[in-house]
C-alpha positions in Angstrom: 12.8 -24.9 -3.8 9.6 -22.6 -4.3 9.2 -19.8 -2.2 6.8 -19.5 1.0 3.9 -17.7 0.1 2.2 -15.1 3.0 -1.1 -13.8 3.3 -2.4 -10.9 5.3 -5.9 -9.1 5.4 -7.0 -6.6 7.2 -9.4 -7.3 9.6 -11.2 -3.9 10.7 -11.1 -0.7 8.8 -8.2 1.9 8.9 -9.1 4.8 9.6 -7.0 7.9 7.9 -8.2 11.9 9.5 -5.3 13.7 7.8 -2.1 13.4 5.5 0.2 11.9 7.9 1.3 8.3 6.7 0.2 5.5 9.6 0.6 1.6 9.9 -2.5 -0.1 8.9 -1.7 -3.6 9.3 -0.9 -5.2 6.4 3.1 -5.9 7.4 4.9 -9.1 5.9 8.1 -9.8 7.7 11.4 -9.6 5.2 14.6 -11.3 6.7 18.2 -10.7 5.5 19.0 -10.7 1.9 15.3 -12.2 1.2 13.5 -11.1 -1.8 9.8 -10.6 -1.8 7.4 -10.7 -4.3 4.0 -9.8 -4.4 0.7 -7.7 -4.8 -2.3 -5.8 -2.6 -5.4 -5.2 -3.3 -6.7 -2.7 -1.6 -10.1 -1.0 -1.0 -10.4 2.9 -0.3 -13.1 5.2 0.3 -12.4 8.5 0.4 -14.2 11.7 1.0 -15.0 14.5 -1.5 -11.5 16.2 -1.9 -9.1 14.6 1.1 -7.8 11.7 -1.4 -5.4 9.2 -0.5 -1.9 8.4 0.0 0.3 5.1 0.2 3.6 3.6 0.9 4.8 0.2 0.9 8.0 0.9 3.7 11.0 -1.7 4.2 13.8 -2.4 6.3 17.3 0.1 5.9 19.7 -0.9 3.6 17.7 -2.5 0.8 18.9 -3.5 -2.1 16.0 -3.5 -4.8 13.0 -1.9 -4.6 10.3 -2.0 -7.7 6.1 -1.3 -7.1 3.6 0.0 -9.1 0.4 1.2 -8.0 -2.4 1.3 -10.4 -5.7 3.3 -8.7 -9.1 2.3 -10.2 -11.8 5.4 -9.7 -14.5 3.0 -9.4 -17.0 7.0 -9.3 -15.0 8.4 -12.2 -14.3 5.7 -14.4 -10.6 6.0 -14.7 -7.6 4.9 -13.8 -4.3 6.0 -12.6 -1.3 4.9 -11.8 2.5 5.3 -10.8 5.8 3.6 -10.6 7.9 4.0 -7.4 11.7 2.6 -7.8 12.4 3.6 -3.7 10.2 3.6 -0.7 8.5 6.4 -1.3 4.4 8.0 -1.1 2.1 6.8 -3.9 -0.8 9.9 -3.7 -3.8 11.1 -5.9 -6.3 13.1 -5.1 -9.0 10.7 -6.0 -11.3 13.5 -5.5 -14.6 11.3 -6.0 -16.4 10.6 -3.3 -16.9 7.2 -3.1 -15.0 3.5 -3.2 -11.7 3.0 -5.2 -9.6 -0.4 -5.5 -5.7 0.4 -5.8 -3.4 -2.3 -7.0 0.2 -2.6 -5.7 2.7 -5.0 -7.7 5.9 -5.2 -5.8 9.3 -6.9 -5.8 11.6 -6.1 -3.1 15.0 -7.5 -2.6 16.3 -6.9 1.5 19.8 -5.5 2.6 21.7 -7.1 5.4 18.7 -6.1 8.0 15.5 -7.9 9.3 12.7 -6.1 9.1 8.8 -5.7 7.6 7.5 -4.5 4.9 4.8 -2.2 6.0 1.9 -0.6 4.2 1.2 2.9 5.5 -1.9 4.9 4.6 -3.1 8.5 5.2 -5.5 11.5 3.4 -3.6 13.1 0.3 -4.8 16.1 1.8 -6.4 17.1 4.8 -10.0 17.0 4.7 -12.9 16.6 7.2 -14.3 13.5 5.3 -12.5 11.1 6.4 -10.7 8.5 4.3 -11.1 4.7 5.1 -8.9 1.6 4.3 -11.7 -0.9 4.3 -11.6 -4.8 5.7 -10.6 -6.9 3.5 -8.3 -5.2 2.2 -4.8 -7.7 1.5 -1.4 -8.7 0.7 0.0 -11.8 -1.0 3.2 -12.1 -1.3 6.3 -15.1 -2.3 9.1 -15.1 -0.3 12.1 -16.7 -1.5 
């Protein structure tokens, strides 16, 4: 039987003033020993030095956890990336102002508890220029 596939954009932008990580949104529901599989595509502007920072959160008591973020400086030309093999802050300074696209391929298998997978978002650092999860921004992900 294939799996159910889920999409969720983000509607308005998200809005990040400092480093502390926030909801923005983008959750996918995960029940019980269900494994999800997917990717986001996300769209950031950040300020001159503030950066950003990530994390793709999910219910206590899972039993696999895999993602890889890959963050396209769409200013500087380059690209950089990281794997996480836990729940854990994806951050890079980013520090060119302008628009950046970060990828994030995930496969997560859930424990014995219901939950979401959450993406949270903040600044990498403090800084007056804002950061900005923009609209549009998504997730699509299998559930089997």
């Amino acid at each position: 039987m294939p799996g159910i596939q889920k999409f969720v954009r983000l509607a308005a932008n998200v809005v990040a003033a400092n480093a502390t990580l926030a909801n923005t949104g983008l959750v996918i529901p995960i029940a019980a020993n269900q494994r999800l599989t997917g990717t986001a595509i996300l769209f950031i502007t950040v300020g001159a030095t503030g950066g950003l920072r990530l994390s793709l959160t999910v219910p206590a008591g899972g039993s696999a956890y895999a993602a890889d973020y890959t963050l396209v400086n769409n200013v500087a030309s380059s690209v950089a990336g990281a794997f996480q093999a836990a729940a854990a802050a994806f951050a890079n300074a980013a520090a060119n102002a302008g628009t950046h696209q970060v990828t994030v391929n995930f496969d997560i298998v859930n424990g014995s508890t219901a939950g979401n997978v959450v993406l949270q978002f903040a600044q990498n650092t403090t800084d007056a220029l804002t950061a900005t999860l923009l609209a549009g921004s998504n997730i699509v992900a299998i559930q089997s």
